[in-house]
N, C-alpha and C positions, 0 to 999 in steps of 0.2 A: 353182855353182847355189844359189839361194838355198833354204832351208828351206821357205819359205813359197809359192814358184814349182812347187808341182806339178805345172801342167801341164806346166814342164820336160821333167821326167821321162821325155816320148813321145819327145822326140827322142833320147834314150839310143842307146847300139847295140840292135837285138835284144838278143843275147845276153848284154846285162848284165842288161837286162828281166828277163829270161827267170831270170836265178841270184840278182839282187836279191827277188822274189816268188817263190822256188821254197822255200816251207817244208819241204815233204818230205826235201830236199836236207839238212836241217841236223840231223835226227835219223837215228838207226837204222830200221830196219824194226821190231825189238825194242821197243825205246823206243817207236816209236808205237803198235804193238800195245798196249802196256801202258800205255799213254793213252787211248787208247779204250775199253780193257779198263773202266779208273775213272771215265770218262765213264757206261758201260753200266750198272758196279756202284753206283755213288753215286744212279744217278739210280732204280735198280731199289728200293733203300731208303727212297727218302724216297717211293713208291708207298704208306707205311702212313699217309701225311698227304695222298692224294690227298682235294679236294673235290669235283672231278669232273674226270672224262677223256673224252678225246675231242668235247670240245663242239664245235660247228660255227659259225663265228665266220662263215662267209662261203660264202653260199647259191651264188653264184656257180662258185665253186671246189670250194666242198665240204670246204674242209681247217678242222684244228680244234685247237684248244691242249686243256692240260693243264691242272688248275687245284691248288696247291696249298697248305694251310695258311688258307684262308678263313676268317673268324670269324665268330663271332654279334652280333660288330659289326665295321661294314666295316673290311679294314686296308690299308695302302699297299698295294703290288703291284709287285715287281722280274718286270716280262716279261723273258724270255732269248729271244733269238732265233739260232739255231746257226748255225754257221761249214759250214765246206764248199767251201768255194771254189763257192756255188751250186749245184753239184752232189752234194752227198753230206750223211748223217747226217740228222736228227729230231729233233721234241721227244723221241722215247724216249729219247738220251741227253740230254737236257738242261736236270736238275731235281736234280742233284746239290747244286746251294745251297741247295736248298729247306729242308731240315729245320734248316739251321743259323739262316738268316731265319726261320722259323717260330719258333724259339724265341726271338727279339726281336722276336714280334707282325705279322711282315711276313709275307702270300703271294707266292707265286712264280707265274708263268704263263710254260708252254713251249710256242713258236708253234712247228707245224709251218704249211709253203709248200710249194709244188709247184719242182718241181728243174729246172734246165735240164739236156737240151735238150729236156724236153719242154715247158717254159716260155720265155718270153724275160726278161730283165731286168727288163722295165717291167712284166712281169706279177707275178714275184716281188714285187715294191715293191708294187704295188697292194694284192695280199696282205697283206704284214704290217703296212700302215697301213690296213686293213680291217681286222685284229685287234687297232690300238688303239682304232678307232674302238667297237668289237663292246665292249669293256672299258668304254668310258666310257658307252656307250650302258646297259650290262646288269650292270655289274659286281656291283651290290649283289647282285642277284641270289646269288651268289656268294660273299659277304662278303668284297667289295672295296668297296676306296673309290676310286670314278673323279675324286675329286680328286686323288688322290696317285699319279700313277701313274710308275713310272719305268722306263727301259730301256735293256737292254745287251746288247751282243752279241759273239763272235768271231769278227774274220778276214772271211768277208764277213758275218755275221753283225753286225762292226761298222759296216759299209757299211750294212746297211739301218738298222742304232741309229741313223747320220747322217740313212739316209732320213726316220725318223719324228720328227727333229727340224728337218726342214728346211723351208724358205717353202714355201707356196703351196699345196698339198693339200688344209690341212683344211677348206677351206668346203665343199669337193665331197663331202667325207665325214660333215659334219654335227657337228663338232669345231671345238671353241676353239684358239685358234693357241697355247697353253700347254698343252692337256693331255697336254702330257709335263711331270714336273717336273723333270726331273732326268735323264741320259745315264752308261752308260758305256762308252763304247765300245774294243775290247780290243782291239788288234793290226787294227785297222779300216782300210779301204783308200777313203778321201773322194773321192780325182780319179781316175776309172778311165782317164783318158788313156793309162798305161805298159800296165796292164791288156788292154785294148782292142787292143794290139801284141803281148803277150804269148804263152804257151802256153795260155794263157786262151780266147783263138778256137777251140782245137781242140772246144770244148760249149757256148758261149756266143760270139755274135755281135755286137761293139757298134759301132755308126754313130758317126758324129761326131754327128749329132743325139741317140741316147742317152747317149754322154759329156757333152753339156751338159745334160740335164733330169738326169741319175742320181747324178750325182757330188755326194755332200754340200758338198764344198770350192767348188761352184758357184751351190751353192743355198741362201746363209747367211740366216736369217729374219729379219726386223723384230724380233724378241722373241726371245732366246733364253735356253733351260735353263742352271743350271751344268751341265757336265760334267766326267767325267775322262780323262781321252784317255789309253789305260795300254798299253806294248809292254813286250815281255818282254827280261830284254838279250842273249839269243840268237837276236831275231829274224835272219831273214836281212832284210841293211840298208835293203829299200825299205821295209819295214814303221815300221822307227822314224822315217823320213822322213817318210812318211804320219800319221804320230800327232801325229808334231811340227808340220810344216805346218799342219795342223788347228786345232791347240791353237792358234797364232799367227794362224789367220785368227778364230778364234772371239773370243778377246783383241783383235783389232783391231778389230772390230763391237761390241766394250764388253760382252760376254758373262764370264761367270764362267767361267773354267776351267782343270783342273791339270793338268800334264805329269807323267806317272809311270814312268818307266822300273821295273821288276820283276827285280831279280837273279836269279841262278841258275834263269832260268828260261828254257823254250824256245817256241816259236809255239804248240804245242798242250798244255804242262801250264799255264800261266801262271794260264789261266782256273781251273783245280782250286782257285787260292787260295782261291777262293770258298765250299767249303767248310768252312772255318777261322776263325774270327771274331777271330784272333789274328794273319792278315796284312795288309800293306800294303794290299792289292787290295779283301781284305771292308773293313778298317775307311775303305776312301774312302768304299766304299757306304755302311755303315754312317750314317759322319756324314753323306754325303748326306741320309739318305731322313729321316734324324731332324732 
């Protein structure tokens, strides 16, 4: 099966589905606890360079980002959009980079979204491309600069990084088909075809009609951002499949972008790189956003 063929992937057996996207499965209970633990702690820290919280980016839903490290003149803006398998976690863990970008002049913005199943999929999406639109619309406000705006996310959290760089949305939302500049998306899942068969159904329900509008690897844009497409090398393997595929359909549409496999690292600490402006993971962003 080729890299690049992810729809492939559905016709797998279940149960490879099922152990290929089961991250849980690859760590301890311990080890995750103490991941999330530094999710909680890191992001509780950089609260002393909040510019504002809890702002309301979307009247409809009512849900609201975090805003942090704003300037007195506007600066880029790394949105973080969190993982979860759709259903779990928050902007409150999810600002842990923030202080380390803040001191290279960059803010951070942490989207919260509403969770399934008390959401569906498409409403998810809708959300957090209502919270770049809210950014581009009002950033300065803020001290951002809605020219620069970039974003990344993990796990599904990378799924929606594809959403908001993908065709066809932004006229509806009042957005130029660029105002992303730049992606990175982290152990990100583009073709939700395996998905979609997965253990995944047991809180999220996906049609064959929302596998083709949802899936980034479907909906490559006319114009698109560099990205970094980054798995950790302890994902469990459908992850680096998915990152990889991506990367090669992104390169095939004439788009800029780097494959980055992440050593010693596992589906849910990879993203902590991000705190450290001395790894692999930050210094992509880094040059990116510079």
């Amino acid at each position: 099966m080729s890299s690049i063929d992810l729809g492939a992937e559905a016709d797998l057996p279940v149960e490879q589905i099922d152990s290929d996207y089961n991250a849980r499965a690859t760590v301890t209970v311990e080890e995750f606890e103490r991941t999330m633990g530094r999710y909680r702690d890191g992001s509780l820290a950089a609260r002393s360079i909040a510019t504002a919280v809890d702002v309301v980016y979307d009247e409809e839903s009512g849900q609201t980002i975090d805003i942090f490290g704003g300037g007195d003149e506007p600066r880029p803006v790394f949105v973080y959009i969190h993982g979860g398998y759709w259903r779990a976690l928050s902007k409150t863990e999810s600002a842990f980079m923030a202080p380390m970008l803040a001191g290279r002049g960059i803010a951070t913005v942490a989207v919260d979204y509403r969770l399934a199943p008390e959401v569906d999929l498409a409403e998810i999406v809708r959300e957090v491309r209502a919270a770049i639109a809210f950014l581009h619309r009002e950033g300065r406000r803020y001290g951002l600069d809605p020219s620069r705006i970039y974003v990344g996310g993990s796990s599904a959290g990378g799924h929606l990084t594809g959403a908001v760089i993908s065709g066809g949305w932004h006229e509806a939302f009042g957005v130029p088909e660029d105002v992303v500049k730049g992606a990175l998306p982290v152990s990100g899942l583009f073709h939700l075809g395996p998905i979609a068969k997965s253990f995944v159904s047991e809180w999220l329900t996906l049609t064959d009609s929302d596998v083709a509008a949802l899936s980034p690897a479907l909906n490559i844009p006319k114009a698109g951002c560099p990205i970094v497409a980054a798995y950790a090398a302890g994902e469990p393997a459908g992850f680096g499949r998915q990152s990889q595929g991506y990367h090669a359909l992104w390169q095939s549409a004439g788009f800029d972008s780097t494959l980055m496999e992440i050593p010693d690292r596992h589906h849910f600490d990879v993203v902590l790189d991000l705190e450290r402006a001395d790894t692999q993971l930050a210094g992509a962003l880094l040059q990116m956003i510079r």
